[in-house]
N, C-alpha and C positions, 0 to 999 in steps of 0.2 A: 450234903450240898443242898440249898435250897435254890428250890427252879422256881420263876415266875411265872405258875402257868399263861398267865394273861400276855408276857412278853413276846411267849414263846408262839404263841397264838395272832400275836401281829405278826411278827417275824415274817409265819406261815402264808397270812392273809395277804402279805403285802409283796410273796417273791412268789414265782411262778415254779413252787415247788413240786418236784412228785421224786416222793421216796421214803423212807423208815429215818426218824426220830427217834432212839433208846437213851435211858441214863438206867444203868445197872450200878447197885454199890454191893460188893460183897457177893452173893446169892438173890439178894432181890431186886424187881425191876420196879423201880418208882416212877418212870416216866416212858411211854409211849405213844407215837406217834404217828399214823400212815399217810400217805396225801397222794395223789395221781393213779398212774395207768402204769403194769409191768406191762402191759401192750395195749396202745392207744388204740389202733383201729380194733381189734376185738373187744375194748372196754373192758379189760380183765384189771381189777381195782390192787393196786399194790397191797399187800400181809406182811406183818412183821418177821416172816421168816421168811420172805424173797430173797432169793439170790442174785446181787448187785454187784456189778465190776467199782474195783475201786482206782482203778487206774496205778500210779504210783507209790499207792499204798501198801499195794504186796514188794516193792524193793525189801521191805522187813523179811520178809521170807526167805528170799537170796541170799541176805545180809546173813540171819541167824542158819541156813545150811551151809556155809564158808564156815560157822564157825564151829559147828558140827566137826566140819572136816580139819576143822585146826585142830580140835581136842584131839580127832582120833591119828592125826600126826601125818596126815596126807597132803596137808597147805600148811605154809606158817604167813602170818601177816604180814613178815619183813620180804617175804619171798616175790623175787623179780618176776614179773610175770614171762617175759621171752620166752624161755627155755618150754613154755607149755606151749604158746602160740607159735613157736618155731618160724615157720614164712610168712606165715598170716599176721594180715594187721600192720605190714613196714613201719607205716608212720608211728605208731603209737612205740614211743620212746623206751629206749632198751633199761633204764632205771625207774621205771614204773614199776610199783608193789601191789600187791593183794590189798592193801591198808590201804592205800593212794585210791584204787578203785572204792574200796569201801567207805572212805570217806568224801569222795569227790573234791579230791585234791588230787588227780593223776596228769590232770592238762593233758588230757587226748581230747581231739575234735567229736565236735557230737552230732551224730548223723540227724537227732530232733533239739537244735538249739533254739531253748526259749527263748533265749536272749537277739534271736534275731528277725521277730517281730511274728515269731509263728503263732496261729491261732487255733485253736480244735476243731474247727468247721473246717482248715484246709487241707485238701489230700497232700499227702509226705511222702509217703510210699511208693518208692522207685521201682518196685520189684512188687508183681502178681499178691495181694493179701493169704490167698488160701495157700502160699508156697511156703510162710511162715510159721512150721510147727517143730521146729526144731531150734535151739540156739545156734548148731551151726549152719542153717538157713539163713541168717541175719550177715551173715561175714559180707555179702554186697553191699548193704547196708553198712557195713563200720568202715567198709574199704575209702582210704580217700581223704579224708579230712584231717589236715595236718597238726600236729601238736600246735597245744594255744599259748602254753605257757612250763616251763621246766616242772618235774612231779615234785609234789610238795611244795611249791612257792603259795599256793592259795586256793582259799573255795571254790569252786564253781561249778553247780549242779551240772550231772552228764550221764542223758541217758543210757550213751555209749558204753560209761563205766559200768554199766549195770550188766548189759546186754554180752561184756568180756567176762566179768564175773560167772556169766549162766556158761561159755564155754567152756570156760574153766571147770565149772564143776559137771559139767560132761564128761570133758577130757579124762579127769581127775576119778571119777566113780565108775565110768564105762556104761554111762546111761543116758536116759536122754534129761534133759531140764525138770520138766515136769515130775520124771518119776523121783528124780534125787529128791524136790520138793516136796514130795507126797510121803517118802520114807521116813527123811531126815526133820520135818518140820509139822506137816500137816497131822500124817499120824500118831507121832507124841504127846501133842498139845490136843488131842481127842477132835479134830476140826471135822466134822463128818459131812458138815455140808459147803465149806471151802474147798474148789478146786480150777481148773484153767478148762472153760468153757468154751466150744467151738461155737463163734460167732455168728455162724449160717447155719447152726443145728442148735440153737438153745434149748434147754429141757423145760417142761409147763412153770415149773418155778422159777426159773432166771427171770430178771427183767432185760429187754431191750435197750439199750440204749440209743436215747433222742438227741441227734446235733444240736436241736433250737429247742426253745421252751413251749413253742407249739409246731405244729405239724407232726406229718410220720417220717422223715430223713432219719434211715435211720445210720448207725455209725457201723457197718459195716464194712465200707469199703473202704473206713477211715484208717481200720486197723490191723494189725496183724489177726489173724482169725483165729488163735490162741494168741494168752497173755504171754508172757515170759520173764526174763530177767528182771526187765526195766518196770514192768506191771503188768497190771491187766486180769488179776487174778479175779474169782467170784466167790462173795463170801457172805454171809448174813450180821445182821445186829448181834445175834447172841454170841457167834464164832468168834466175832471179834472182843466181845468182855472175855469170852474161853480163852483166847489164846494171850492177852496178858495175863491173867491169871498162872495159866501154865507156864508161862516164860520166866515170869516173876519168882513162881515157884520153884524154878530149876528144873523143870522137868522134861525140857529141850534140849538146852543145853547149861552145863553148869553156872551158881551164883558168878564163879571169876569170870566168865565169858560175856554171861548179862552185862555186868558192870564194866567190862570193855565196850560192848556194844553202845553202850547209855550214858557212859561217858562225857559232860561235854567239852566236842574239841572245837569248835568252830562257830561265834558270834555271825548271824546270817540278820541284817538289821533289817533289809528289804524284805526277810519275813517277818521281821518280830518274833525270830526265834533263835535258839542253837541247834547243833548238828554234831550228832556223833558218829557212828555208821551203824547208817541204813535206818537209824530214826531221828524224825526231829523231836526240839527237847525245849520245855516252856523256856522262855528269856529269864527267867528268876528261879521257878520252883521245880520241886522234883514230880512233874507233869511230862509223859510220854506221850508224842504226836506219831500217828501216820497220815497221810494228807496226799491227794489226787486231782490230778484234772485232767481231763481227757475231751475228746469227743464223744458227749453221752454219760459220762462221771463229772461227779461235783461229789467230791468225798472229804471227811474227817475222822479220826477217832482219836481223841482225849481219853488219856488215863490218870490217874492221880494218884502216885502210887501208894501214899501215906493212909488212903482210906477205902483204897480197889476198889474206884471211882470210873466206872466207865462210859465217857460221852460220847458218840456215834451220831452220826448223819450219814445217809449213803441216798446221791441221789441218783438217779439215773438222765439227768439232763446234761448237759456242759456245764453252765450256767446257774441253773436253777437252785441248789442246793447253799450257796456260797452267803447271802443274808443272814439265813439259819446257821450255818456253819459260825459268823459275825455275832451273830447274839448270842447262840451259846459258848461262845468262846468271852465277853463278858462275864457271861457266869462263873467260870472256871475261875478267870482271873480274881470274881472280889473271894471265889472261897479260897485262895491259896494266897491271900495276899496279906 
């Protein structure tokens, strides 16, 4: 892949960026990049191996522990989801699948709908932040919001669907969220510096996440105080070339299951992409997206499978990250075109 250093270098100058720029092919790193503060007021200068939330980035994680648990015969994809939720949840329609969730075609209401003029600076959160450490912590949160449309009739991103998935595989393993994803996903794929960061206790390498591209606000009380289902996970540049690698390789979960996963099932124009479950997928080539935005995340990672090609931005602003994110995603396009 040929990078522009000099593009990449306006890109940088011209968005009010702070965070890790990587392009890995294979084994080696041909391009890095740092810029800002993993904490502004202490001046502490971002390093390539900071540990950055990527917001909806990690859905991959949930996505590929579901299917963990499909191989091992404990979910099937066609499987109604009721019979696990029992009382909980009423509204979310008694023909809704494991697959409808995973592909966000389930038409249950979403307790964070983009579509209805939400923004990352606004507080969402009906319910105390630090009470959120468990998926079934969130069930106030799912409660409420009525089916939008019958399951299977059509796309429409829901972080809901995400946050039913993590109960499910609670339910399902007899554990809590986090550790199924630590067993089934983080530790196979060798992630040793990926994992779901308590937001009011980060460790000297996390970076903070910034609501605005300047000030200290920071997004703490924006968000659940662990990631979970729907995001929020913390992971570095390198983790993330690791863990396509390892996925790729089967070493997660099996080649059949990747190729389910990666599939694509669903033209999404308003992004300029497709969608399979739990990854987006270039519009044309065989190019693997994970993609975040949050309060304090502006995220990407580009893969390109034909040359384990991997392009990363993680920034830690809202905003900030998303020019860069734009140029380099021209890049991707002329090499795959």
């Amino acid at each position: 892949m040929d990078i522009d250093a000099r593009a990449l270098d306006d890109a940088l100058a011209d968005a009010s960026f702070s965070g890790v720029v990587t392009v890995d092919v294979g084994d080696r790193r041909i391009l890095e990049r740092t810029e800002g503060y993993l904490n502004r007021p202490l001046q502490v200068p971002m390093t390539a191996d900071t540990q950055i939330a990527v917001a909806s980035g990690s859905k991959a994680f949930t996505a590929v522990a579901v299917m963990r648990l499909v191989e091992d015969g404990a979910l099937r994809l066609d499987q109604q989801v009721r019979a696990l939720l029992g009382e909980d949840l009423p509204l979310v329609d008694d023909a809704v699948t494991v697959e409808h969730l995973l592909g966000h075609t389930s038409g249950i209401g979403d307790y964070l709908d983009e579509d209805s003029g939400w923004e990352a600076p606004d507080y969402v959160l009906t319910v105390p932040p630090h009470t959120l450490t468990t998926a079934a912590a969130f069930l106030p949160l799912l409660e409420g919001h009525p089916q939008k449309f019958a399951p299977g009739e059509r796309f429409s991103y829901c972080n809901s669907g995400y946050m039913v998935l993590a109960l499910l595989l609670e339910r399902v393993a007899g554990e809590g969220y986090h550790d199924v994803v630590r067993r089934l996903v983080l530790a196979p794929a060798g992630l040793e510096a990926t994992d779901f960061l308590p937001l009011n206790a980060l460790p000297a390498g996390a970076a903070t996440g910034y609501v605005h591209d300047d000030g200290d606000l920071t997004n703490t009380l924006h968000l659940p105080v662990l990631g979970n289902g729907d995001g929020g996970a913390f992971t570095t540049a390198a983790d993330l070339h690791r863990f396509w690698c390892a996925l790729l390789d089967g070493r997660v979960v099996s080649p059949e299951s990747v190729e389910t996963l990666t599939r694509p099932r669903h033209d999404v124009p308003e992004e300029d992409m497709r969608y399979g479950l739990g990854f987006w997928l270039h519009r044309t080539a065989d190019v693997l997206v994970l993609e975040g935005y949050d309060a304090g995340a502006s995220f990407r990672s580009t893969h390109v499978v034909g040359s384990r090609t991997t392009v990363s931005v993680l920034g830690n602003t809202s905003e900030g990250a998303w020019p860069v994110i734009a140029a380099l995603a021209e890049v991707v396009d002329a090499s795959v075109a």
